[in-house]
N, C-alpha and C positions, 0 to 999 in steps of 0.2 A: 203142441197144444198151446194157444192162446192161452191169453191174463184170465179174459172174459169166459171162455171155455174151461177153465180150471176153478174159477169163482162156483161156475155152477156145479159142478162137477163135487168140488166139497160143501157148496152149500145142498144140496140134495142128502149127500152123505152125513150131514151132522144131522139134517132134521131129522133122521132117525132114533126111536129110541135108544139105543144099543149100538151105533155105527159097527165095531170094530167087535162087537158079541162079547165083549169080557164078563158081562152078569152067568153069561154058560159055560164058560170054557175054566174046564176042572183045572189045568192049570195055573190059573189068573187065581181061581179062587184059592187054590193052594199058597199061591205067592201071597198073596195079599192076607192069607192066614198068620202066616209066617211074620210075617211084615207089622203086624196088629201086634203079634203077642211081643216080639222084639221091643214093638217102641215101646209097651207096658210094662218089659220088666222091672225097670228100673224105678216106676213108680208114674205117678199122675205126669201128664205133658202138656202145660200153662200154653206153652208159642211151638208150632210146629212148618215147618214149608216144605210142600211134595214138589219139588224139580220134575219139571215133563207128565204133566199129570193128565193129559192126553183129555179122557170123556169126564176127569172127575171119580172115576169108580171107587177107586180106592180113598180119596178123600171122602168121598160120602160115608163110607163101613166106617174109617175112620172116625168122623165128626157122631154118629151116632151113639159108636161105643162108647166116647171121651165125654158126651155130653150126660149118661148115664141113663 
């Protein structure tokens, strides 16, 4: 696969809404349940950084909850 053949190739695949389908898949939304209540136990979360945060998903549920 080409540079140029792979550019399009994931640029076709991000303009999607959903590339990788994590908004449906019961298991993401499980993790990412999980993942939510974790970071909350311990109280409010001022500075946070998601390593590999791939479409964003989890930081959006995130940003939502935190912002109240």
């Amino acid at each position: 696969m080409t540079r140029v053949n792979n550019y399009h190739l994931l640029h076709r695949e991000l303009a999607e809404e959903d590339p990788w389908r994590l908004d449906a898949n019961a298991f993401e939304q499980e993790r990412h349940s999980q993942m939510l209540r974790l970071s909350f136990s311990q109280g409010p979360i001022t500075n946070a950084l998601e390593v590999g945060c791939a479409a964003g998903a989890f930081t959006e549920n995130w940003r939502l909850i935190a912002s109240g």
